[in-house]
Residue, then its C-alpha position, 0 to 999 in steps of 0.5 A: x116528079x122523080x129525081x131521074x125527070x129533074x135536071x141537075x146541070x149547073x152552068x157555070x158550075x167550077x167542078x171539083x174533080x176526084x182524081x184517084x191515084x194508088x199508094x203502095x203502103x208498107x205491110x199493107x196489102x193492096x193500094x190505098x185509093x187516094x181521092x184528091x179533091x181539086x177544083x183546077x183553082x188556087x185556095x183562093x177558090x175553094x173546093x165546091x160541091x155541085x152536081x157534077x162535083x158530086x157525080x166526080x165522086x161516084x165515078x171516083x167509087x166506079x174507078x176504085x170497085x174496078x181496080x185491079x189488084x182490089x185496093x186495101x182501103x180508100x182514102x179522100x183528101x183535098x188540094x193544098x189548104x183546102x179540103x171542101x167548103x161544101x155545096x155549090x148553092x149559086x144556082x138557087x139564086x138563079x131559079x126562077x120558078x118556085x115550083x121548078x126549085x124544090x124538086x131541084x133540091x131534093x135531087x141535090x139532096x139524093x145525089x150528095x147522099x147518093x156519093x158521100x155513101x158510096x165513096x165514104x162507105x168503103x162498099x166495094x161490090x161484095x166487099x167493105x174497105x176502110x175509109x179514110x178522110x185525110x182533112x187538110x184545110x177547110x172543110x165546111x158544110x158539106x165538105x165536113x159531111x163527106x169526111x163524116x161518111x168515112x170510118x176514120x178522120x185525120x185532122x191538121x192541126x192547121x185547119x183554119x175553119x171546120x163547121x156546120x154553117x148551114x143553119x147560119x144561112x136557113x138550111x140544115x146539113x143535109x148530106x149525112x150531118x144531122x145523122x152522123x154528127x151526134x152518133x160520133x160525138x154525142x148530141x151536145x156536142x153536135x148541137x154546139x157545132x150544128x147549131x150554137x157555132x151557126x147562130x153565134x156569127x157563124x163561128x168556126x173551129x180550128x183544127x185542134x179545136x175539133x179534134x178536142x171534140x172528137x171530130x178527128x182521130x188523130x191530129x197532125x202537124x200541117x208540115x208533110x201533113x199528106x205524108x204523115x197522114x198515109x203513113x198513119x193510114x198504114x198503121x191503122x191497116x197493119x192493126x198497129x192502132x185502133x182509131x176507134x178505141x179512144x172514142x168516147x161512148x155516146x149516151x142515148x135515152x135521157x141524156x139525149x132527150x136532155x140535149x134536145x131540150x137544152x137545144x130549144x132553150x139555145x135556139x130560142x135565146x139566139x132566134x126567138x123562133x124567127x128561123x125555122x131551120x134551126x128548129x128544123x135541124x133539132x128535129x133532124x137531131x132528134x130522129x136520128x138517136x133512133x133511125x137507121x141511116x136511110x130513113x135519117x138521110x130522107x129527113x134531110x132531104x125533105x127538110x133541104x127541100x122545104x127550106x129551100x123554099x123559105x123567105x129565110x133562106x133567100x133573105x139569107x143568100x142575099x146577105x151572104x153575097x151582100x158580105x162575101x162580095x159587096x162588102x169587100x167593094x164598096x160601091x160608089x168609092x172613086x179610083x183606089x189609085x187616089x188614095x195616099x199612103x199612110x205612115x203615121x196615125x194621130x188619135x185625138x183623146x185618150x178615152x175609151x173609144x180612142x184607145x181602140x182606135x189608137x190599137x187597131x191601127x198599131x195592129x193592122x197598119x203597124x205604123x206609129x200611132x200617137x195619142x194626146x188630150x189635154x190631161x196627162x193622167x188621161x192621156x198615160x191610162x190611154x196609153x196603158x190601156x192600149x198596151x194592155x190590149x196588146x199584152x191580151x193578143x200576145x197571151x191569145x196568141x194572136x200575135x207574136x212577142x215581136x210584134x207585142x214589143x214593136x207594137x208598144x214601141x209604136x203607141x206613144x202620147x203627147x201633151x202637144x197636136x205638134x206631134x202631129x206635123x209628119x202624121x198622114x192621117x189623124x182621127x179625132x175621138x172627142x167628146x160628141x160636141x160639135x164646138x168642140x171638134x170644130x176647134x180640134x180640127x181647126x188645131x190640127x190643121x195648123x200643124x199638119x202637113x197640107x197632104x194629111x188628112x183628117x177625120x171623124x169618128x162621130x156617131x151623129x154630127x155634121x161632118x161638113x159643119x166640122x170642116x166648114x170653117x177650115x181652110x182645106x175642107x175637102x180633106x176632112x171625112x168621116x171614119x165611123x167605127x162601131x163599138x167594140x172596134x176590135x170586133x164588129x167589120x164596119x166602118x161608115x165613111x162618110x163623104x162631107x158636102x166638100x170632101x174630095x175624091x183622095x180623101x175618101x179613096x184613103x179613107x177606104x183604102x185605110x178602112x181596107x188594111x184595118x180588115x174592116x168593111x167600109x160602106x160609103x154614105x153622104x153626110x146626113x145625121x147619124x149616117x144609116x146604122x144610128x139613124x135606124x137604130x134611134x128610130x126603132x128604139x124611139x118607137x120601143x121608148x114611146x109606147x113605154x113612156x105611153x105605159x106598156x109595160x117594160x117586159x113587153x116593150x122589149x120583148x115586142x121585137x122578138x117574131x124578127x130573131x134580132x140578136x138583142x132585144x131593143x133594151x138590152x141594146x140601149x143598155x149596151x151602147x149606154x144611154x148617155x150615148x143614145x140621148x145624144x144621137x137621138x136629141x141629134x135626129x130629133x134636132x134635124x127630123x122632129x117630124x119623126x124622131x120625137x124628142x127623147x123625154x123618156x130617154x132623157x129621164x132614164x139618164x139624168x136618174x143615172x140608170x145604165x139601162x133598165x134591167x138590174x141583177x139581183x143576187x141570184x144573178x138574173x135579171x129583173x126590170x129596174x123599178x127606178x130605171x122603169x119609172x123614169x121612162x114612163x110618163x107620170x100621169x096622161x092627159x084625159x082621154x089619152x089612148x090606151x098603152x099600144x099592145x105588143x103586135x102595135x110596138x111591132x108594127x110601129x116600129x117596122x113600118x118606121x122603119x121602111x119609112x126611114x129606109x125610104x126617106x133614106x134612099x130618096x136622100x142618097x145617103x147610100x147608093x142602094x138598099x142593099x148597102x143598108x142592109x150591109x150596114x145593118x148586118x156588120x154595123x148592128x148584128x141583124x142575122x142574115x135570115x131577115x137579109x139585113x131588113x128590107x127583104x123582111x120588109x118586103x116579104x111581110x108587105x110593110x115596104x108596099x103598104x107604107x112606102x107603095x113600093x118594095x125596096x128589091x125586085x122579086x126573087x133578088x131577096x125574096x122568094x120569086x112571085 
């Protein structure tokens, strides 16, 4: 099928126009060609490119070659804030028929092609006029690309995003990136924003760091950035500067061959394999050290084509819009309008985990927060530490010295819950004992007003057995925060057998103001994120304690590209803090969750995880930490320690039986609210969707549950 028999219309497309007009420059002869991109929406709706986006821009070229007098140079640049984002996929979810989508997107790929050459490659007719991108605010994806294709760049120094984010999602740039990316900047530095900033959380740069690494030839101050921009653009047409000349050289040869190389290592510690575009876009980087632009520009459109077609991709976009748009509406909350305002915080403990708690809130709610615990030396490092955070934003430069010194003036201790009498809300970070936080609450009720409500920051207890014995339980929920607090979006907020609507709707609300994402779950042991995780990990820890060996054990997991391997995980939350949430599941779930013998071990031997550095820096199974896991002797006859693919297998098809028995439990309203939490809570890329699309693509939802957990094509490919 040619691209002229497939049809490319978009529906429901928002379509940035590219409206020209001309600018008379001193000393220049002839217009500059401004191309303004403009959706018709605010920046809250950036500019995207579809197809009829892209057909704007060449007749955007078409206006410009038929100008009279002929224009001096053509310059592009975007509505206020934004300059584009890149393109519209909204239409892949939409297909239906998998044969009918790759042709889809070879045309997409052509036609991006087709209008980022014309308009950025100055070819007027018989004649070449410089180009110019005039990039004014976020400018990913294709919205990068395009600015690629012009001769010179001009960059804010405001921009607040400026990336290659398609290999995050399973794609590769495929208008121009792969090709002209590393011919500006060198192939490393190309692989550092294609491919190392895409798998490491979709990081972005700002404007200033893209320009240190050669993205832009000039860096503006955003004030009369537009103005200044043009008036650059006229120094560079009357000769008075040579935008080029500061360029640095790119090395071909080795030193190309050697980044490629360096790239396989990168995308083989970050995706283990599991996601081809990242290898696609390698390939793609490679070729284009030799090929001319033509033969460049097709293997994108061949590569965009035939991951258009992958698992990846569609787990991928599912997991986008899961985090774009449910994320920000959590599903099944009561009417915001019952949530109460919050002026006062209270932290009980002054520990580790409270004093993240106590900084956020100062941070994002800007209210006071006051911590106690029953020991004053405690209490004054609390304290401390959380003043030094502060001190560590201010020299990040993420806050100003005003807000340092209110932010201090705010976070404040006490020996005595009675500071807690005008507090609206008080969250407690005791030690994970359930006697303990019973006696807290039932302290904390005493003293505070009958509006304040009280929360939890548990990872695995009862929030109802908490509550139980209060006088007001239905203003007791729980607010569970993943560590660190600082970094990772999700909270659960977990609804107890008695909590009320204005508890929770304040419980969101809150969740909300501090920039985090809540997903609301029924108060079920350890919720969804920890359940899971147990799960998973009990399966890894018994076919260690069975005798595999502890290499293999960790690396079994590694077909699904998780962000860590399932020992370093254990190692990072600390196995102290394992034991506890797995001997909780065990308590509530024996059948399935087996108690933790070999875990158990592990911490009563004092071993922090089972690898240990040695002096050369590299790290090496702990013989003592892999001693303590494994059982000692076996019984006769036992079975034979499972093989790496039956750690694999064991371990996924717990999985879906966990998720299913889950679901059966209302713990939360859908199975995309577990891939919510698995994606913001425990880091799962989005190429598995979170887990139920690899479940459901692999077979394992059918073959252990009967059934998948989403329909064909929400997640996975259409059938």
């Amino acid at each position: 099928m040619s691209d002229d028999e497939v049809t490319l219309e978009l529906p429901d497309e928002v379509v940035t126009a590219a409206p020209v007009r001309y600018v008379t420059l001193p000393g220049v002869t002839g217009p500059v060609a401004l191309v303004t991109l403009d959706n018709g929406h605010d920046h809250t709706r950036p500019n995207t490119f579809g197809p009829a986006g892209l057909r704007a821009l060449l007749a955007a070229a078409d206006e410009i070659e038929a100008h009279e007098p002929p224009v001096a140079a053509i310059a592009v640049t975007g509505k206020p804030f934004i300059f584009s984002v890149g393109a519209d996929l909204t239409f892949r979810t939409s297909v239906t028929d998998v044969d009918q989508l790759r042709p889809m997107m070879e045309a997409l790929g052509r036609l991006g092609h087709d209008a980022f050459v014309r308009l950025g490659s100055g070819r007027l007719g018989d004649r070449k006029v410089p180009t110019f991108a005039l990039v004014n605010g976020a400018a990913l994806g294709g919205g990068l690309e395009l600015a690629l294709h012009c001769d010179h760049r001009a960059l804010s120094s405001g921009i607040p995003a400026l990336a290659l984010p398609e290999v995050f999602l399973g794609l590769v740039p495929a208008w121009g990136g792969t090709q002209l990316l590393p011919k500006l900047i060198g192939p490393e530095r190309a692989i550092r924003v294609i491919l190392d900033n895409a798998l490491s959380q979709n990081r972005v740069l700002s404007g200033t760091k893209a320009f240190e690494l050669g993205l832009g030839d000039v860096l503006l101050e955003p004030a009369d950035f537009l103005e200044e921009a043009l008036a650059w653009v006229g120094r560079v047409l009357r000769g008075e500067v040579d935008p080029a000349a500061d360029r640095e050289p790119v090395e071909r040869g080795r030193a190309w061959a050697d980044a490629i190389a360096a790239g396989h290592a990168l995308a083989d510690s970050k995706v283990r394999g599991a996601a081809p575009a990242a290898y696609r876009a390698l390939d793609l980087l490679a070729l284009a050290e030799t090929a001319d632009r033509a033969d460049g520009f097709e293997a994108e459109t061949q590569a965009l084509a035939d991951l258009s077609v992958s698992g990846e991709l569609a787990a991928s976009l599912y997991a986008f819009d899961l985090v774009q748009k449910r994320a920000r509406r959590p599903v099944g909350g009561p009417d915001p309008a019952l949530a109460r305002p919050v002026t006062k915080v209270g932290v009980v403990g002054a520990g580790l985990m409270a004093a993240q708690l106590a900084l956020v809130f100062a941070h994002r709610l800007e209210v006071p927060v006051v911590l106690t615990d029953l020991d004053a030396d405690r209490l004054d490092a609390g304290v401390a530490a959380v003043h030094r955070e502060i001190d560590n934003l201010l020299g990040r430069r993420r806050i100003s010295p005003d807000q340092a010194n209110r932010y201090k003036a705010n976070v404040t201790g006490s020996l005595s819950k009675d500071t807690f009498a005008d507090a609206d809300l008080v969250i407690e970070a005791v030690f994970e004992d359930l006697a303990i936080k019973q006696k807290v609450f039932a302290e904390l009720e005493a003293v505070v007003a009958p509006t304040a409500v009280l929360l939890t920051n548990t990872s695995a207890l009862s929030v109802s057995a908490m509550a139980a014995g209060l006088e007001h339980p239905e203003r007791v929920a729980g607010l569970h925060f993943f560590n660190p607090v600082a970094v990772l979006p999700l909270v659960e907020v977990v609804r107890a057998e008695r909590t009320d609507d204005a508890t929770v709707a304040t419980a969101l609300a809150v969740a909300k103001s501090l920039k985090k994402n809540a997903v609301l779950v029924a108060d079920r042991p350890a919720f969804v994120v920890n359940r899971l995780l147990t799960r998973f990990l009990g399966e890894v820890l018994t076919a260690a304690e069975r005798g595999t060996p502890v290499e293999q054990v960790d690396h079994a997991l590694d077909p699904l590209g998780l962000p860590m391997s399932p020992l370093v995980l254990l190692a990072l939350v600390g196995p102290p803090v394992a034991l506890h949430v797995a001997e909780t599941l065990h308590a509530a779930y024996p059948d399935r969750f087996r108690e933790p013998a070999g875990l158990a071990r592990l911490v009563a031997a004092g071993r922090g995880g089972v690898y240990t550095t040695g002096p050369d820096g590299n790290e090496t199974v702990d013989p003592a930490a892999a001693a303590a896991l494994a059982v000692a002797t076996g019984p006769d006859g036992a079975p034979p320690p499972p093989t790496v693919d039956e750690v694999r297998e064991a371990a996924l098809r717990a999985l879906a039986e966990e998720i299913h028995l889950m679901l059966a439990e209302k713990v939360v309203a859908e199975a995309a609210d577990i891939d919510l939490c698995m994606i913001l809570g425990a880091g799962w890329p989005f190429h598995l969707g979170g887990i139920t699309p690899y479940l459901d693509r692999s077979g394992i939802s059918e073959t252990v549950t009967g059934e998948r957990f989403t329909a064909p094509g929400v997640a996975t490919l259409p059938v």
